[in-house]
N, C-alpha and C positions, 0 to 999 in steps of 0.2 A: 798168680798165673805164671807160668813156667814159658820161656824162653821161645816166641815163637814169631812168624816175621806176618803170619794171621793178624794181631791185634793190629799192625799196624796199615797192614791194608784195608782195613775193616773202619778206619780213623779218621775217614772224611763223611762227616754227613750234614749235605744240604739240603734239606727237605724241606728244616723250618719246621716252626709250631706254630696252630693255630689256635690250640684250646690252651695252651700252658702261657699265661699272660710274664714280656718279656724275659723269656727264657734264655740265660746267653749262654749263646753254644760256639762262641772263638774258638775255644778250642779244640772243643771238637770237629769242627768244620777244618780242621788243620792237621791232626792226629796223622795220618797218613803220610805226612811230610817229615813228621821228628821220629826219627830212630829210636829213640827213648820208649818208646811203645810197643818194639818188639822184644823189647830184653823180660829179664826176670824179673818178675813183679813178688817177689815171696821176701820181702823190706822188715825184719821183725822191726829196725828202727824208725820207721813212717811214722810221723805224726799221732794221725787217726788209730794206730795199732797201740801206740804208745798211749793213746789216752783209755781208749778200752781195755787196758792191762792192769790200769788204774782205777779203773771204775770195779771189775774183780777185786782188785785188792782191798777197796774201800767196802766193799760188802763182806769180804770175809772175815772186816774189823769191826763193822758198824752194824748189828743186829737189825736195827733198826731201818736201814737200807735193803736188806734182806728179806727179815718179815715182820716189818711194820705193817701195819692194819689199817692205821690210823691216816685220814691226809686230811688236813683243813687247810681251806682259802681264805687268806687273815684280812686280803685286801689285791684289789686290783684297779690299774689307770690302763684303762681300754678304749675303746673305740671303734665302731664299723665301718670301714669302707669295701668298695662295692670296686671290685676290679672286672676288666673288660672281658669278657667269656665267661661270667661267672655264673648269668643268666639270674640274677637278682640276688643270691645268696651273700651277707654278708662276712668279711674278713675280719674275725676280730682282733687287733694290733694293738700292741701297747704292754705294759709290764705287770707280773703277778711276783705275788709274793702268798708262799705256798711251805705249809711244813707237814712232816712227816712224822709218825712214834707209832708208839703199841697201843692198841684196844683194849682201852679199859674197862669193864674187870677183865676181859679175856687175856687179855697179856701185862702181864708186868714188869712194865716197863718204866723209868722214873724220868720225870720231865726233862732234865738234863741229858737225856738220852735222843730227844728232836734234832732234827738235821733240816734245818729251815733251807728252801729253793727261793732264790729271785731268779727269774729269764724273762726275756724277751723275744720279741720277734719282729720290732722294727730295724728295718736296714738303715740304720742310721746309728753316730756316736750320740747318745742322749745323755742327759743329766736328768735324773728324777729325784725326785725328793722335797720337803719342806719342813715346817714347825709339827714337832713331835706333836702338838697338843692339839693341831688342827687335821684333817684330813687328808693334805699334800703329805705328814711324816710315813716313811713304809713301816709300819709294826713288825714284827715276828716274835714267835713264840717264848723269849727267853723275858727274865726278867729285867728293868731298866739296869743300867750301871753294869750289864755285864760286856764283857771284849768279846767277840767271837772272831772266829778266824775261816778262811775259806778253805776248803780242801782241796780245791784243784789249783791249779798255778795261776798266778801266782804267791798264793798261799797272804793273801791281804790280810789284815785285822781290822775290826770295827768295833768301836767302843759304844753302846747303845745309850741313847738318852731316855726321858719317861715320857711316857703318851698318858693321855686323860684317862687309859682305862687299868683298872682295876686287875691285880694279876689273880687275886682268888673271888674278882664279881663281890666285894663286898662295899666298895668304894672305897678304899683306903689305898696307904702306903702296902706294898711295893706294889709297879704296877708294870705295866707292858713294857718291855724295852722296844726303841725303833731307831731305824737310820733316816737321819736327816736330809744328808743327800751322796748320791753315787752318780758316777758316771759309769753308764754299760756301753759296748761294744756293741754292734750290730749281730745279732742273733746270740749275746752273751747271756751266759747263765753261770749260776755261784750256787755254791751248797755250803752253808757256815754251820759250826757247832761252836760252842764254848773254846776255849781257848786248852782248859784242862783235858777236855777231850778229844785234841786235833791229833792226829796219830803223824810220823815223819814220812812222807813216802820211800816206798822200798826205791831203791837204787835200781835206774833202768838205763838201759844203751838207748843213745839217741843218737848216733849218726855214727857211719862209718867209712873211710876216707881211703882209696882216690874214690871210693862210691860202691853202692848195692850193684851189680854185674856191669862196671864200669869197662870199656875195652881200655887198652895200653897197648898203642902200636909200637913195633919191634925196630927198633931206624937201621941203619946198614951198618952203621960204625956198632952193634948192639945185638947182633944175629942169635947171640942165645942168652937171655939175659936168666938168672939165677938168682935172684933178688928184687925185692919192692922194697918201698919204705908206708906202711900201715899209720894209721891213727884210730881208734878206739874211743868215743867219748860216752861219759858216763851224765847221766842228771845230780848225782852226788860226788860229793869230796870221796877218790875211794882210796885204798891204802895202797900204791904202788906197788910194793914186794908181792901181794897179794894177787893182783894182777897178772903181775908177770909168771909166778907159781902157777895159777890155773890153767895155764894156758897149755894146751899141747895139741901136736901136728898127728895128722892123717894122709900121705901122701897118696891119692887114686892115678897111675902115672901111665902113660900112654906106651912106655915101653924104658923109657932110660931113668933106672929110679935114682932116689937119692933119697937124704933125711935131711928135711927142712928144720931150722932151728931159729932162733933169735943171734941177730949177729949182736957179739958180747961187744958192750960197752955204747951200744946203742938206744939203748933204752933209756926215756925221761918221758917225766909227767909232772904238767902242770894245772894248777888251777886258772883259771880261764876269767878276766877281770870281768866288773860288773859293764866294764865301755863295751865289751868285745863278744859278750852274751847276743847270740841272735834270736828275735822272738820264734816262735812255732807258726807254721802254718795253720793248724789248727785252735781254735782258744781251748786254752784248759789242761795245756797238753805243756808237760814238763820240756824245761830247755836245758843245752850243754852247756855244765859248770866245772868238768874236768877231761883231762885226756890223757892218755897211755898214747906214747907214739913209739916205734921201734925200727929194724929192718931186720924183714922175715929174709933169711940166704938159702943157698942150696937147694932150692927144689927144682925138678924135669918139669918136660909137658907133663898136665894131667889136672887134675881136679885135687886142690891141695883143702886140707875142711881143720879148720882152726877152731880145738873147742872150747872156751873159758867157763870153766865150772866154780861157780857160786864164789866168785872174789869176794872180798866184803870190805866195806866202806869206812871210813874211818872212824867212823863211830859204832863199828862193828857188825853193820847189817849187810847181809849177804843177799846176791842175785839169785840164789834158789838155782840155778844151773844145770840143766840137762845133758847128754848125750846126743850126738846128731848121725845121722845114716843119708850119705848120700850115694849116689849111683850116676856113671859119666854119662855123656855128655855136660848136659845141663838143667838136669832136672834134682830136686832132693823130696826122698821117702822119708817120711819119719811119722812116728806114732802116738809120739809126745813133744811137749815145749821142748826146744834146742836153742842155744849157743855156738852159732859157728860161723866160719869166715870159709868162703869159697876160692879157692882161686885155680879156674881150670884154663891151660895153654893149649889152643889150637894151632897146626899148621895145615895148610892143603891148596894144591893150586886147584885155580878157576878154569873151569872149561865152557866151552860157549858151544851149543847144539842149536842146529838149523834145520829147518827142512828146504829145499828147494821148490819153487814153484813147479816144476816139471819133473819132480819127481817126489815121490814119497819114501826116500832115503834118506836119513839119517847123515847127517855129514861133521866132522865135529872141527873144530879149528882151539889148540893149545894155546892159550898165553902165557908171557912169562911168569916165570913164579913169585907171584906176590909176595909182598912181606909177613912177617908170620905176627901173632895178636896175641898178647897175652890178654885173658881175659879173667877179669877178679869181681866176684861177685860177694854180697855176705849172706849170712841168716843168721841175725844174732837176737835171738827171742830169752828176753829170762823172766826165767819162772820161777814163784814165791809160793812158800805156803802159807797157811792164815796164820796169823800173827791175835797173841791173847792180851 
């Protein structure tokens, strides 16, 4: 959503539910109070966008996730309960363990090619699992003794032990692989393949610093400031030089231009320890493991558009990196995935309009001229093609 002071009026609602059993709406019943909700919402770095960029990626790798046929239920620990409005219907809770491939004869596809699902849906940390050989073990599709690894974050491995059943139904050696025991997260889900088969994920922007259309008030000793100091974080190790090469300036300028640039000898980038990694709000959802930090100089008012085209990482995989097209105030047009960083500087005083009880005349009364805002927003979206 684009920059509007709508959502945030629109941000308290007390109505309450009656059919949607304990719905928590904290926050929403508050919306209306935090500023935060009228600004720009177009975050390529967001959690949730971040993990859906991921899920593309993984289909344009994994056939199998694409157009697989095939879905079998290997096993599940469920249970019904009956929640209040539900009008008898029950909820079935508890963990599945679920894979995916091709339709045999129609597709062919080779076993090593399954992409086995565990999820849940109880709100609660659990531990599932037991003795492979009894019915507490979770199976899945692969054979005993093999590692599999999970594709989404944090990219776990799990070495399978053997369950009592037969991998070719003949009774014999080799037979089911299963996991003994896991602990899942409350609504946690995992998609493991073999270990030969886990692909690296592409290099994504997760966060970008002082924030997605952060304000930066302008103090008195500071009336025209010319400079930020930026951060950039990546989900991979990426190659500095690299970094700083893609980068280039678009100044949209309200009337005093300039050429914004990286001020020289600013620039460093570091990898980011395993203490000081913050989880995601989302599960599944890649974290910041590096950063580019710098200071951008030189620019006017206006709408500055920072665009990093396809850096690449140290291990040589690129962001795939777009073009970006924005238009002032505070809105951005584009037609495809972009990489870019916003930063537009408003000034303008406030006027206050009255009407009078006894008259239907307009009356206006001037205040002083406020301080001026600089306002830095991002859109830093990158885009990958499929990978063979």
């Amino acid at each position: 959503m684009s920059s509007t002071k709508a959502w945030q009026r629109h941000g308290c609602y007390h109505l309450g539910s009656e059919a949607l059993f304990a719905l928590p709406l904290h926050k929403v019943s508050l919306g209306c109070h935090d500023d935060w909700n009228s600004l720009d919402h177009f975050d390529p770095t967001a959690d949730i966008r971040r993990l859906f960029k991921h899920f593309f990626d993984l289909r344009a790798h994994y056939r199998t996730l694409n157009d697989g046929f095939s879905l079998v239920q290997h096993a599940n620990w469920t249970r019904d309960e009956y929640l209040p409005f539900s009008n008898g219907s029950a909820t079935e809770t508890g963990l599945w363990s679920v894979s995916r491939n091709g339709l045999q004869p129609l597709q062919n596809f080779t076993l090593d090619e399954a992409v086995w699902f565990l999820y849940t849906n109880e709100n609660a940390t659990t531990t599932h699992g037991g003795k492979c050989t009894t019915d507490d073990g979770i199976p899945g599709p692969f054979q005993s003794g093999t590692v599999v690894r999970n594709l989404l974050y944090p990219f776990e491995n799990y070495t399978l032990g053997a369950s009592n059943r037969s991998f070719f139904f003949n009774d014999e050696a080799p037979f089911f692989g299963c996991i003994e025991s896991i602990t899942l997260q409350p609504y946690d889900f995992k998609a493991l393949v073999p270990v030969a088969r886990w692909m690296t994920p592409i290099p994504a922007l997760t966060k970008f610093s002082p924030g997605h259309d952060a304000r930066i008030e302008v103090t008195d000793d500071n009336q025209n400031p010319n400079s930020v100091d930026v951060q950039i974080e990546f989900s991979d190790l990426m190659d500095c030089d690299s970094v700083t090469k893609s980068i280039t300036f678009n100044l949209t300028s309200s009337g005093k231009g300039s050429s914004p640039s990286v001020k020289s000898g600013s620039v460093s980038c570091l990898t980011i320890s395993d203490a000081n990694i913050k989880p995601a709000a989302i599960l599944g959802a890649t974290v910041s493991k590096w950063y580019w930090r710098a200071t951008i100089e030189n620019f006017a008012d206006g709408i500055l558009t920072i665009t990093i085209k396809n850096p690449q990482s140290q291990g040589g995989v690129g962001t795939g990196v777009s073009h970006l097209l924005t238009r002032y105030p505070t809105w951005i047009l584009t037609s495809r995935p972009v990489c870019v960083i916003r930063l537009p500087i408003t000034s303008f005083s406030e006027r206050e309009r009255r009407i009078t009880p006894s008259s239907s005349q307009i009356q206006t009364t001037t205040r002083p001229r406020s301080s001026r805002a600089v306002i830095i927003s991002s859109s830093l979206i990158a885009r990958s093609a499929p990978r063979s």
